[in-house]
Residue frames as a rotation matrix with the C-alpha (Angstrom) as fourth column:
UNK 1
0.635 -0.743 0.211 39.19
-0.208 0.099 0.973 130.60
-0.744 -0.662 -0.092 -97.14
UNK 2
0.602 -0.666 -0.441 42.73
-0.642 -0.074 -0.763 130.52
0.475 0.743 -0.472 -99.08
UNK 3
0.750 -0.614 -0.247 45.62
0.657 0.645 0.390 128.54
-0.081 -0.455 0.887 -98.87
UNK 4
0.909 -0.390 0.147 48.16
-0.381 -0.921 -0.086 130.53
0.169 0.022 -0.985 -97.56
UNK 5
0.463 -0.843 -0.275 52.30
0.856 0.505 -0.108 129.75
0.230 -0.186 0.955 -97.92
UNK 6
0.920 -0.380 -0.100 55.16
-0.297 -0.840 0.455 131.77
-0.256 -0.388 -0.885 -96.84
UNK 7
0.614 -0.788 -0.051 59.02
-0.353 -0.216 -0.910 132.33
0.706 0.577 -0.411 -98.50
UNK 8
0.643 -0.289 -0.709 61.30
0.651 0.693 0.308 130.53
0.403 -0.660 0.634 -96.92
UNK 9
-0.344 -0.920 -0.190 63.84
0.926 -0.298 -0.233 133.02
0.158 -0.256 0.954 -97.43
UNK 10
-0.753 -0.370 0.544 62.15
0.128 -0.893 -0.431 135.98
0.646 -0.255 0.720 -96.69
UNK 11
-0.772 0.519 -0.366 59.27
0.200 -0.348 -0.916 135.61
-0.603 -0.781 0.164 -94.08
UNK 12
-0.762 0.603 -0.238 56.74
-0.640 -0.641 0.424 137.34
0.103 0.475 0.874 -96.81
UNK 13
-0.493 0.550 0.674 53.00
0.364 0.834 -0.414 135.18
-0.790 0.041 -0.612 -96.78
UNK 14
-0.581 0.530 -0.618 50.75
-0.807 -0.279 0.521 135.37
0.104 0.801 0.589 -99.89
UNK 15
0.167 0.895 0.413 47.85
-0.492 0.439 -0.752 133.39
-0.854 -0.077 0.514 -101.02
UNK 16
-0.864 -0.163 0.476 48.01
0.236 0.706 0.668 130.51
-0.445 0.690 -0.571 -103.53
UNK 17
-0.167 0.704 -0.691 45.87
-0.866 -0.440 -0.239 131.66
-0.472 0.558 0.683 -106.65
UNK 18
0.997 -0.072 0.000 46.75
0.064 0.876 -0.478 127.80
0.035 0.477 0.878 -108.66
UNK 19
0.361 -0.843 0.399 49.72
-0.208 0.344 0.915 126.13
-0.909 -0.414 -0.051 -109.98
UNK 20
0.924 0.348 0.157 50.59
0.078 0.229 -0.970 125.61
-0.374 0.909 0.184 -113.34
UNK 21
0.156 -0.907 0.392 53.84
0.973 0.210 0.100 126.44
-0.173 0.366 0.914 -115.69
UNK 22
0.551 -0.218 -0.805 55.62
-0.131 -0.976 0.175 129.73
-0.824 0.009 -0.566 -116.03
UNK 23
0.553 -0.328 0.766 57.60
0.723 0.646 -0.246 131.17
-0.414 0.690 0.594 -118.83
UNK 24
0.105 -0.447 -0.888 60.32
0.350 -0.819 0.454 133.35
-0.931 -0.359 0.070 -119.90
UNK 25
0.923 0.190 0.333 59.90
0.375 -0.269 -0.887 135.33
-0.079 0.944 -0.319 -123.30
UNK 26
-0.067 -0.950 -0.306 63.38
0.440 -0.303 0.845 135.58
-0.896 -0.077 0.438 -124.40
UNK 27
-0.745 0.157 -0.649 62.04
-0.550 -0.694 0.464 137.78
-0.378 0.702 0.603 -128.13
UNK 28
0.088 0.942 -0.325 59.90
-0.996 0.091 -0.005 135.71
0.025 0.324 0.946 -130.18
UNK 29
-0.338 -0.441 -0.831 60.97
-0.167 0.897 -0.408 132.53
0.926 0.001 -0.377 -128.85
UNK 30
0.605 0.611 0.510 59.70
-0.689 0.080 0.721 130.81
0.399 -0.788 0.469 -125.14
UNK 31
0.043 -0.455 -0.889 61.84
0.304 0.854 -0.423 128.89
0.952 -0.252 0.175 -123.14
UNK 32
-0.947 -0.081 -0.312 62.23
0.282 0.260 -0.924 127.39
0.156 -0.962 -0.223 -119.64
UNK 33
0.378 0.919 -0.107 59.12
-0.478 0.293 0.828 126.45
0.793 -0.262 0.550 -119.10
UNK 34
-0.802 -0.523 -0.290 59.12
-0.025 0.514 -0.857 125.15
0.597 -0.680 -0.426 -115.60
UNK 35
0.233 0.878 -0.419 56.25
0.803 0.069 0.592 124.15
0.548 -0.474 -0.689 -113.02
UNK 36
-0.832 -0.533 0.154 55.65
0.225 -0.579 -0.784 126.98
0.507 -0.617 0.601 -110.61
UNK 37
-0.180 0.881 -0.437 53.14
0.978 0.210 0.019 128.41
0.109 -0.424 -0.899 -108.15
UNK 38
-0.530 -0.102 0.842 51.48
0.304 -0.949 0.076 131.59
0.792 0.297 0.534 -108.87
UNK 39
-0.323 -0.107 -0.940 50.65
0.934 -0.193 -0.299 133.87
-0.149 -0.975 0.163 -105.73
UNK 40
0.268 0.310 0.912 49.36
0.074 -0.950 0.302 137.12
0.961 -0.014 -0.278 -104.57
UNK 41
-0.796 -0.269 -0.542 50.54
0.571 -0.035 -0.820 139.09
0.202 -0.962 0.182 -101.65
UNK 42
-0.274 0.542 -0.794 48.28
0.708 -0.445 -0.548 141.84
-0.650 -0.713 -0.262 -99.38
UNK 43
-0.291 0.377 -0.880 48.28
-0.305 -0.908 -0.288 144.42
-0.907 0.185 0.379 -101.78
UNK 44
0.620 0.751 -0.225 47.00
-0.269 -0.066 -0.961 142.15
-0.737 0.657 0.161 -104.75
UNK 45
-0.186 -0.695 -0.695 50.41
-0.934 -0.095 0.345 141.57
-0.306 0.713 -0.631 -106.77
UNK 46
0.981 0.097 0.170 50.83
-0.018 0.908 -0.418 138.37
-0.195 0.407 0.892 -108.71
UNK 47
0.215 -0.942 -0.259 53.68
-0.976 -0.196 -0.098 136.91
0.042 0.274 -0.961 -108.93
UNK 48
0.885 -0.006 -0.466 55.33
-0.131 0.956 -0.262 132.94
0.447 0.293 0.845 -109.44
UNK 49
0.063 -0.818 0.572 57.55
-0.965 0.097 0.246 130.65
-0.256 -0.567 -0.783 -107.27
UNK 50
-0.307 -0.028 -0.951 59.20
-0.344 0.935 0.083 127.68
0.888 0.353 -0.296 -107.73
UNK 51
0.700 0.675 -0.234 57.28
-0.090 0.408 0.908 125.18
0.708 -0.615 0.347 -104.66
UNK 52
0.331 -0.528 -0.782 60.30
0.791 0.607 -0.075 124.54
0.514 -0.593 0.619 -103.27
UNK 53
-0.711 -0.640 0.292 60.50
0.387 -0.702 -0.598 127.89
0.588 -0.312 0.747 -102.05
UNK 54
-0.236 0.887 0.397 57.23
-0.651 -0.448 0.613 127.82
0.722 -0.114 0.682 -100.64
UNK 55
-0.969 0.090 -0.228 56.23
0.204 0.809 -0.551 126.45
0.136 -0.580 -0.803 -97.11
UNK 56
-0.040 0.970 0.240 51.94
0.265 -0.222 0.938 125.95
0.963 0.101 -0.249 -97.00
UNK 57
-0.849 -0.108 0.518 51.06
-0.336 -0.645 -0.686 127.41
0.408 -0.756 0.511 -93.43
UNK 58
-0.667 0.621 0.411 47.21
-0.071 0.496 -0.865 126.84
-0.741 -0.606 -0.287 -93.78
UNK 59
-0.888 0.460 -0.009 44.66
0.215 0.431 0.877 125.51
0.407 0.776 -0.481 -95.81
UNK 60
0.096 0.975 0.202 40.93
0.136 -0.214 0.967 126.76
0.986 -0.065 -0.153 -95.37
UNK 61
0.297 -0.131 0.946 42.46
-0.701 -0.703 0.122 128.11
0.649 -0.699 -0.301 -91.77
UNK 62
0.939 0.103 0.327 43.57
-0.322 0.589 0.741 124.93
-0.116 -0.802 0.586 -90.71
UNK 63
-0.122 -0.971 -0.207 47.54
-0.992 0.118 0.033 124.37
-0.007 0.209 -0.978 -90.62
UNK 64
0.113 0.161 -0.981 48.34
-0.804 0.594 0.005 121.06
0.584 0.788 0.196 -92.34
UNK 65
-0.862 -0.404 -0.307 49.43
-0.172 0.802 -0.572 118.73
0.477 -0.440 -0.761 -89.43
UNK 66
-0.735 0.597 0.322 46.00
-0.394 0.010 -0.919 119.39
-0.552 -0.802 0.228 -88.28
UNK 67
0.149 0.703 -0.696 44.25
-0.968 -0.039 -0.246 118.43
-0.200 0.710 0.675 -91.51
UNK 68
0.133 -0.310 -0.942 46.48
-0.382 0.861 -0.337 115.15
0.915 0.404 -0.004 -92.07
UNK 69
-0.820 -0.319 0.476 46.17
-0.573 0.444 -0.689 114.19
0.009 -0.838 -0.546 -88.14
């Protein structure tokens, strides 16, 4: 089982792969480092949100108010 969120703004769900820091290569320099959560949708992409754009749905198939009741 996965933990599965969903975009606030667009409906989409994916699976939560971990959590960790992203980064933008701006030439041979890094910057804006920022926490984020990396993801996969249905067909396998990867890809990184910030959390706050992420609501969790369910956790090992069980939707959180049921896990923390």
């Amino acid at each position: 089982m996965a933990t599965v969120v969903r975009h606030v703004e667009t409906g989409e769900r994916f699976v939560v792969l971990g959590a960790g820091f992203a980064m933008k290569d701006e030439g041979s320099v890094k910057r804006n480092r920022r926490a984020g959560v990396c993801v996969c949708d249905d067909q396998g992409r990867i890809g990184w949100f910030k959390s706050e754009d992420l609501v969790v749905e369910s956790v090992f198939g069980q939707r959180p108010d049921e896990i923390l009741a």
